[in-house]
C-alpha positions as CSV (number, residue, x, y, z in Angstrom):
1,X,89.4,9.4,134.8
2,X,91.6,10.5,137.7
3,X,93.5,13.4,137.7
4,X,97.0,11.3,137.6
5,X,95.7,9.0,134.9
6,X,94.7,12.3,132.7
7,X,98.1,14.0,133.4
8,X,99.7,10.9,132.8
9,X,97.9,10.3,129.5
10,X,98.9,13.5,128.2
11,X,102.4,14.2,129.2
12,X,102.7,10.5,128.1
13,X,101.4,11.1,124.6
14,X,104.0,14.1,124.1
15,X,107.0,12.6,125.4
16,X,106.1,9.2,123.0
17,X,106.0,11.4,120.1
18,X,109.0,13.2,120.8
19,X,111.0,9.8,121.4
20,X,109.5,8.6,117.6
21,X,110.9,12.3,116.1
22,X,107.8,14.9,115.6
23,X,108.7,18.6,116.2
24,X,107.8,19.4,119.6
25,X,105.4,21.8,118.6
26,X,103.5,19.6,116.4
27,X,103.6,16.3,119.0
28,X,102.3,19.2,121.5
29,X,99.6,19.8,118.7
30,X,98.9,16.3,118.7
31,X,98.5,15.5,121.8
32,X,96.0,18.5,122.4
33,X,93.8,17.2,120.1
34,X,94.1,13.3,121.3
35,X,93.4,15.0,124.9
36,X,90.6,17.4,123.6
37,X,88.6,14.8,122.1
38,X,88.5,12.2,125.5
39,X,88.0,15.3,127.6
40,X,86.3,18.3,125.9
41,X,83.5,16.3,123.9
42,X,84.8,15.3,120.2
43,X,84.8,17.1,117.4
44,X,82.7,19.9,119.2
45,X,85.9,19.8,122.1
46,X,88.3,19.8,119.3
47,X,87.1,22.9,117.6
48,X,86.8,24.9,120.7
49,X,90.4,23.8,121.5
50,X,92.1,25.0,118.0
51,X,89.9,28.0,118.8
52,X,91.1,28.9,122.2
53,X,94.7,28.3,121.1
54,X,94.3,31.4,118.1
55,X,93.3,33.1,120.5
56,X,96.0,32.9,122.4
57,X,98.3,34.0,119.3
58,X,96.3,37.8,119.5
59,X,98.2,38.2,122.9
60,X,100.1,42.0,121.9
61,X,102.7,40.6,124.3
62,X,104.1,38.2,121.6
63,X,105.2,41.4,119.7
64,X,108.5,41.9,120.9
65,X,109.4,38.2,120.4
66,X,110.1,38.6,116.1
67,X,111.4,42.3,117.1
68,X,113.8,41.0,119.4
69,X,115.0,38.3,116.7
70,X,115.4,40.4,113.8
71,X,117.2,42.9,116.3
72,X,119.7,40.5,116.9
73,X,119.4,38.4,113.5
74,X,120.5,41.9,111.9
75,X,123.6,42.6,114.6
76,X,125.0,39.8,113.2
77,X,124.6,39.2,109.2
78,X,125.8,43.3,109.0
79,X,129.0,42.5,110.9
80,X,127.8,45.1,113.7
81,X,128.3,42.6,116.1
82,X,132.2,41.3,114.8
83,X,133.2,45.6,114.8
84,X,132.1,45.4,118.8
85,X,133.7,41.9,119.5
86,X,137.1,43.6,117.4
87,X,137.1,46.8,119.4
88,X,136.7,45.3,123.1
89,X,139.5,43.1,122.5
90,X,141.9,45.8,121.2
91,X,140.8,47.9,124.1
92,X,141.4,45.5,126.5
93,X,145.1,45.4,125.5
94,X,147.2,43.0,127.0
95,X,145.1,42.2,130.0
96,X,146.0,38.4,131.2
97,X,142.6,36.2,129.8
98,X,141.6,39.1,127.6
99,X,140.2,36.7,125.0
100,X,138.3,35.1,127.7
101,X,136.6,38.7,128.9
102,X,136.1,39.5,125.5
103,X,134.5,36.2,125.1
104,X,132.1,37.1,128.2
105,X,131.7,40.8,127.3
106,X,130.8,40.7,123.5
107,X,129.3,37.2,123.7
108,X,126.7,38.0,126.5
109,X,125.8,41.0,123.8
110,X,125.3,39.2,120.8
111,X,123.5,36.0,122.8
112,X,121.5,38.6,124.6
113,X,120.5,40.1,121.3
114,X,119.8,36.4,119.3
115,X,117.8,34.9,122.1
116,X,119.1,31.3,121.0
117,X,122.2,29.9,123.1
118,X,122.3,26.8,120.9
119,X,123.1,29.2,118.5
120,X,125.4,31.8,120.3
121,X,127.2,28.7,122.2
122,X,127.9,27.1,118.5
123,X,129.1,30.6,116.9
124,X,131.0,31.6,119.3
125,X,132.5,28.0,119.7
126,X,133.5,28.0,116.0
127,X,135.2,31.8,116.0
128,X,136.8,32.2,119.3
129,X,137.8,28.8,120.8
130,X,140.5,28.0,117.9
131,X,141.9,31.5,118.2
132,X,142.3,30.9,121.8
133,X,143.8,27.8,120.9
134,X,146.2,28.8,118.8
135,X,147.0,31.5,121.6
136,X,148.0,28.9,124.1
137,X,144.9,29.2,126.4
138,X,143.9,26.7,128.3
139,X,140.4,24.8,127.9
140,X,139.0,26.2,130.7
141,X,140.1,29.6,129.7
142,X,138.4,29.1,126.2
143,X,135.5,27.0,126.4
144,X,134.1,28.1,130.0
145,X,133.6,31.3,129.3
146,X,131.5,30.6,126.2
147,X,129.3,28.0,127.7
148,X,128.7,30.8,130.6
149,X,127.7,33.9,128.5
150,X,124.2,32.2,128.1
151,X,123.4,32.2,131.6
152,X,123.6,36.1,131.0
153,X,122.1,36.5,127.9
154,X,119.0,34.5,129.4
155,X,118.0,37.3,132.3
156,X,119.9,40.6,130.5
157,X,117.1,42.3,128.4
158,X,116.1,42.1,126.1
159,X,115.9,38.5,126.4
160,X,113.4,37.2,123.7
161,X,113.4,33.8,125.9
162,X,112.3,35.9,129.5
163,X,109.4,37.7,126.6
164,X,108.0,34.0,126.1
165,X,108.4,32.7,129.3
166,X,106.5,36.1,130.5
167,X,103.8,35.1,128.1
168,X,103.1,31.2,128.9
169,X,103.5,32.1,132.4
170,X,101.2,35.3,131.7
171,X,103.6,37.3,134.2
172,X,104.1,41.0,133.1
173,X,106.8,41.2,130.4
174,X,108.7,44.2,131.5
175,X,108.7,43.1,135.0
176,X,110.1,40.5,134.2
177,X,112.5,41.7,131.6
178,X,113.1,44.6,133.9
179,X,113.8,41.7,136.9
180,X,117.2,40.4,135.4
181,X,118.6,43.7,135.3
182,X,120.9,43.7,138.5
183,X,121.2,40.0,139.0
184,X,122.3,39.6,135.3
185,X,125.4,42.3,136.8
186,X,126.2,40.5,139.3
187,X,126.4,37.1,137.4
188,X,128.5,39.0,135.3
189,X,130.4,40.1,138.0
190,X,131.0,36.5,139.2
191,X,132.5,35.5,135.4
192,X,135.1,37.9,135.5
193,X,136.1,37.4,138.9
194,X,136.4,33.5,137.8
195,X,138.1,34.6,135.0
196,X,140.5,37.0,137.3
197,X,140.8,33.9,139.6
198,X,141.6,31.2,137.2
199,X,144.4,33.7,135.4
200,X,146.0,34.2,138.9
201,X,146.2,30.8,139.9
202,X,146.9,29.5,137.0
203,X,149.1,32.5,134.9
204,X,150.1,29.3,132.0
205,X,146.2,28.9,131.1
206,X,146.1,32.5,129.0
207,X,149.5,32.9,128.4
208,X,150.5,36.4,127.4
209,X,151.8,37.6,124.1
210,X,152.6,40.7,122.1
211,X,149.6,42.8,120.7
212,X,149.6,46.0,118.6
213,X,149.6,49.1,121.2
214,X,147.0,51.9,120.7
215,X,147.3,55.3,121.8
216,X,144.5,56.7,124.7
217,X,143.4,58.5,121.4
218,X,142.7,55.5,119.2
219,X,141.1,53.8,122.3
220,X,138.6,56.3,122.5
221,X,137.8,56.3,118.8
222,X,136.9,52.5,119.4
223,X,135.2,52.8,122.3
224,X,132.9,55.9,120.7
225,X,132.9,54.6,117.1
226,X,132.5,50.7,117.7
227,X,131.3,50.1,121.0
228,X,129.0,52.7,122.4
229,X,127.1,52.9,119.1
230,X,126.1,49.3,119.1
231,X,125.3,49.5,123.7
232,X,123.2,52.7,123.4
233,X,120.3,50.4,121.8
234,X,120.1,48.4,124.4
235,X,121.0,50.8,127.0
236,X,118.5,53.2,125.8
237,X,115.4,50.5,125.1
238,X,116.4,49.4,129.0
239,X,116.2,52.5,130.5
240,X,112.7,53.5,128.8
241,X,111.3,50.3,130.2
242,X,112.2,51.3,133.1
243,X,111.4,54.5,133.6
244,X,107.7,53.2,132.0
245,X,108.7,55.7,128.6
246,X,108.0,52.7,126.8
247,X,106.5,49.3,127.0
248,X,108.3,45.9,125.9
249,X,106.7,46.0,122.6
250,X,107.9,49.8,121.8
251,X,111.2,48.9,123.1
252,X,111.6,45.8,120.5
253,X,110.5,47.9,117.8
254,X,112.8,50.8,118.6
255,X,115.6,48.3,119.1
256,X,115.1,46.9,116.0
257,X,115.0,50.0,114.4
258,X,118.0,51.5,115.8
259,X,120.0,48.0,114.9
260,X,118.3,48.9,111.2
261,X,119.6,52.1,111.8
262,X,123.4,51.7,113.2
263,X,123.5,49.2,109.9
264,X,122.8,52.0,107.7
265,X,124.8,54.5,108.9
266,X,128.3,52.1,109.0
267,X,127.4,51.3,105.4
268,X,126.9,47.2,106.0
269,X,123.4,47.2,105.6
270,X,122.5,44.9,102.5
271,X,120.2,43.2,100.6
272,X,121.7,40.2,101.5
273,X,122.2,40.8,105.1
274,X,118.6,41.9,105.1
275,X,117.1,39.0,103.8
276,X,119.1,36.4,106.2
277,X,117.9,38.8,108.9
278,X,114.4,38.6,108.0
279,X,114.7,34.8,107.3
280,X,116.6,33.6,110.3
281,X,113.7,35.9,112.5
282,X,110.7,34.2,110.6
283,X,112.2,31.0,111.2
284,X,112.2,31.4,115.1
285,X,109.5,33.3,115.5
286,X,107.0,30.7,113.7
287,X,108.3,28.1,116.1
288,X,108.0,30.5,119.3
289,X,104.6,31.1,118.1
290,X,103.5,27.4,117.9
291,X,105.3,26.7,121.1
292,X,102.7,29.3,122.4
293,X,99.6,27.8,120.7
294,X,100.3,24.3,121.6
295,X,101.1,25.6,125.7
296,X,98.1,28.1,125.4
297,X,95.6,24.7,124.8
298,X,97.8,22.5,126.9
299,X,97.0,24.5,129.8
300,X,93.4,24.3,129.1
301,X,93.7,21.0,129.0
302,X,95.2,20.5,132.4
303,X,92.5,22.5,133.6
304,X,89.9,20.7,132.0
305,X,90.6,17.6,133.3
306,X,91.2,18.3,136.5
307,X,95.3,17.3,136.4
308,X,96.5,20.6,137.3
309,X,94.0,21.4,140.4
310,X,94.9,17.6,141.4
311,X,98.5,18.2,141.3
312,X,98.8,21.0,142.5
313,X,96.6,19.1,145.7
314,X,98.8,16.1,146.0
315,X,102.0,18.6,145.8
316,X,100.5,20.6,148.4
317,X,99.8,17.8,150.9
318,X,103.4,16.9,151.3
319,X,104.4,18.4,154.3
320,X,107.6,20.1,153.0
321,X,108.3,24.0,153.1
322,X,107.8,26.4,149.9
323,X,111.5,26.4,148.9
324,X,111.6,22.5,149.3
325,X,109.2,22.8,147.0
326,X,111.2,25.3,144.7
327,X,114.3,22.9,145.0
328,X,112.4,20.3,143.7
329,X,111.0,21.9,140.7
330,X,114.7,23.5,140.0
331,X,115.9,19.6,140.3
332,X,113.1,19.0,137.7
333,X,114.4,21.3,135.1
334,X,118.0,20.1,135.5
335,X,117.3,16.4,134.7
336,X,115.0,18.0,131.7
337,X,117.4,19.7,130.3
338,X,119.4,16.6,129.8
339,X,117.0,16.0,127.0
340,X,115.4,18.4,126.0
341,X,115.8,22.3,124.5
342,X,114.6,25.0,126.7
343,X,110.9,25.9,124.6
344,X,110.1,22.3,125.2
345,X,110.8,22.7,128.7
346,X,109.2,25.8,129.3
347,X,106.1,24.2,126.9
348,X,106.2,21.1,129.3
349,X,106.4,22.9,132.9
350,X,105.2,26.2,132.8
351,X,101.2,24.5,132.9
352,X,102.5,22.7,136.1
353,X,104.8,25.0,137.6
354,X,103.0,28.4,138.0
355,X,99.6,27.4,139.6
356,X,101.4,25.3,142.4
357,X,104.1,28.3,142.5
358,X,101.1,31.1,143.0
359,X,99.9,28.4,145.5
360,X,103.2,28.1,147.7
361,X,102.6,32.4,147.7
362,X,105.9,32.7,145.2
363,X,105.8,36.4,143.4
364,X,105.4,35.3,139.8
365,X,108.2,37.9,138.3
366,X,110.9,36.6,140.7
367,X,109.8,32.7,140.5
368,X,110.0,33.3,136.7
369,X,113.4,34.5,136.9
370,X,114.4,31.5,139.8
371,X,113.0,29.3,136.3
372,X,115.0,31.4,133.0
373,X,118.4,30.5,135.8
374,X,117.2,26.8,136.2
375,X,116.4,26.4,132.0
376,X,120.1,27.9,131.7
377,X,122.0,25.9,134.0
378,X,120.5,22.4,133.1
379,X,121.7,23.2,129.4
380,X,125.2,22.9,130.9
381,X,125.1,20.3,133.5
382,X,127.2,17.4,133.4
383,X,126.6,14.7,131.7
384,X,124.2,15.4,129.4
385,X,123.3,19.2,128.9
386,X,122.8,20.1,125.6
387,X,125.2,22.7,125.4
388,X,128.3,20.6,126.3
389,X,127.5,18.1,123.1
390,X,127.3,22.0,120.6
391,X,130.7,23.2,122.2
392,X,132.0,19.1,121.5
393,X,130.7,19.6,118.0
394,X,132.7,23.4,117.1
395,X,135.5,22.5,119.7
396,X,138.4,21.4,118.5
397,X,139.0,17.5,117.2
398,X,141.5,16.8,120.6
399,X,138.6,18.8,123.1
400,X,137.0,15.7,125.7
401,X,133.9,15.9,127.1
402,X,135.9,16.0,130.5
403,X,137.5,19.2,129.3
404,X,134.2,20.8,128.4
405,X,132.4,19.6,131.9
406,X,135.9,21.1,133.7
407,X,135.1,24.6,131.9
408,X,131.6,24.0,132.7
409,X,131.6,23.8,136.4
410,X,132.9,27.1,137.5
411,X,130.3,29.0,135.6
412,X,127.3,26.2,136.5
413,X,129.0,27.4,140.3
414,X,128.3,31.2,139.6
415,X,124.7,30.6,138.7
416,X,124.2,28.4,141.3
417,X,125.4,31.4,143.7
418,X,123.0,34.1,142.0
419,X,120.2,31.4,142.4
420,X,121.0,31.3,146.4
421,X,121.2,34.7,146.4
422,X,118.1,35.5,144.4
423,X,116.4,33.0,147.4
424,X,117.8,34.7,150.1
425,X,117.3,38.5,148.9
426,X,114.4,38.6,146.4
427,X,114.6,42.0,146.7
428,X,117.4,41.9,143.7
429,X,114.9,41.1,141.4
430,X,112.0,42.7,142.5
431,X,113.7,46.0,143.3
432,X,113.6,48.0,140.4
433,X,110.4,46.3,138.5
434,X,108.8,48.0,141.8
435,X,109.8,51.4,141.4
């Protein structure tokens, strides 16, 4: 069988069984034992297939992943995360669009921390959108800022989403979580000067009103009691990453524990809380860790019968330059993400995309990072990114889908910069995982 027909046989199979409903996890099962059985010998190929892919589930780089979750799944069931989001918007005052930073600030904390922006984009859709409403604020002033924060919560460790990547891609984990340090600042530099922008030439789309005044006194209370508390986890887990005090896993379990911690010590920890927390990180976690069995024997597959080593030939023969050949594969993962969620994605490309990146002479840590940008963006582009169709569904009943891709495009604009930027000067990502 040619390399084409193999690769077409198998990508085929996945995308069919997706279209008729099965989990992605189990039609990428599926289809690794159809493609096991024509290519690996059987039975015997099966076995040694299912074998290779527990294997792959030992990897002590999956630890941080279900440390992450419960990290974040606990910041929110305690109400840790509501006392932050509360105490950055009283201490922002009566800034013009405070809502709107608040919604960047302590939404790109809380989706940094839960690792699912389905998730953060529907919560925060549903808690601050009809406030903002109800404030006057334009679309664009409510919804934007919300379908942004992902972007940011994607490359800001910890990212759980950059830990899995690392591991399908088998790029070092704190490299890479270490990588999105200072272009996740300057993509959050970018929101607020949209933000700042917007409010100025438009001063009716956050219209101002009166709020409760608090004295430098109180402000500091907040800021020490409610804010700093719940940023010295991360802070802390970032900074002994980098200065190599501790590795990814340590800094999961540390952050988790401090989270634990925090919970205890502003009395909200319960046995109720607890158990959600433990549930809602079980819950992802089995379904990272199936994603990485069912891309662990994919691969091998690929390998096996020869589709990777003959794609990565015919890609190569076109006589196009290395970052025409990065453009394309971004373009890839924006139709993808049309139709799919970001796992399946990374599940479907990360095979394909990392030999013929290593081939083209890409550093793996930066071209990882060039792919957590390209899995956020497509979740937003217009007309079809999954994102826009969770802020339709929590939006309220009056929002279009021309509002949402309006509020949309500024953000998808400030990615889109940090990407060019990231092309021109990889030295912003690979600065500090060098040191």
């Amino acid at each position: 069988m040619e390399w084409f027909e193999a690769l077409g046989l198998l990508i085929g199979s996945i995308l069919v069984l997706m279209a008729i409903g099965m989990p992605v996890a189990l039609a990428f099962l599926a289809a690794n034992i159809i493609g096991a059985w024509l290519f690996m010998g059987g039975a015997r190929g099966v076995t040694l297939m299912l074998n290779n892919g527990f294997g792959s589930l030992t990897n002590f780089a999956l630890v941080p992943i279900p440390l992450f979750l419960l990290m974040g799944e606990i910041f929110f069931h305690t109400g840790l995360g509501a006392r932050m989001f509360n105490a950055i918007d009283k201490l922002l005052g009566r800034l013009s669009g405070r809502l709107s930073y608040v919604t960047v600030l302590g939404g790109t904390a809380f989706s940094t921390l839960s690792g699912s922006s389905m998730g953060s984009t529907a919560l925060l859709g549903s808690l601050m959108v009809p406030e903002m409403t109800a404030r006057g604020y334009k679309k664009k002033m409510s919804i934007g800022p919300i379908l942004g924060t992902g972007g940011l919560a994607i490359i800001i460790p910890p990212s759980a989403l950059a830990v899995l990547l690392a591991t399908l891609a088998r790029v070092d984990v704190g490299a890479l979580l270490i990588a999105g340090i200072i272009p996740g600042l300057i993509l959050a530099c970018f929101y607020i000067a949209t933000i700042y922008i917007q409010t100025k030439l438009d001063p009716d789309a956050a219209p101002a009103y009166d709020v409760e005044t608090y004295s430098l006194g109180q402000k500091l209370g907040l800021l020490f009691k409610d804010i700093l508390p719940m940023l010295s986890v991360m802070v802390l887990i970032v900074f002994g990453m980098v200065g190599g005090l501790i590795t990814p896993s340590e800094a999961a379990a540390f952050g988790a524990l401090g989270v634990l911690l925090l919970a205890v010590v502003f009395r909200c920890l319960t046995w109720v809380a607890l158990k959600r927390s433990i549930i809602g990180a079980l819950r992802v976690s089995l379904m990272a860790y199936l994603i990485v069995f069912g891309s662990a024997t994919f691969s091998q597959l690929l390998a096996f019968s020869g589709a990777s080593s003959g794609l990565v030939r015919w890609a190569t023969s076109f006589d196009l330059a290395p970052i025409a050949m990065l453009l394309v594969m971004f373009g890839v993962l924006l139709l993808l993400g049309m139709f799919m969620e970001q796992i399946s994605m990374m599940l479907l490309t990360v095979p394909i995309f990392f030999p013929l990146a290593l081939t083209l002479g890409f550093d793996p840590v930066w071209f990882a990072l060039i792919i957590l940008l390209a899995l956020e963006i497509s979740f937003t582009t217009p007309p079809f990114g999954l994102l826009l169709f969770v802020m339709k569904g929590v939006a309220p009943k009056d929002t279009t889908m021309r509002e949402i891709y309006a509020a949309a495009f500024p953000y998808i604009g400030c990615s889109m910069l940090l990407v060019f930027l990231l092309i021109l000067f990889p030295q912003l990502a690979l600065w500090l995982p060098s040191l």
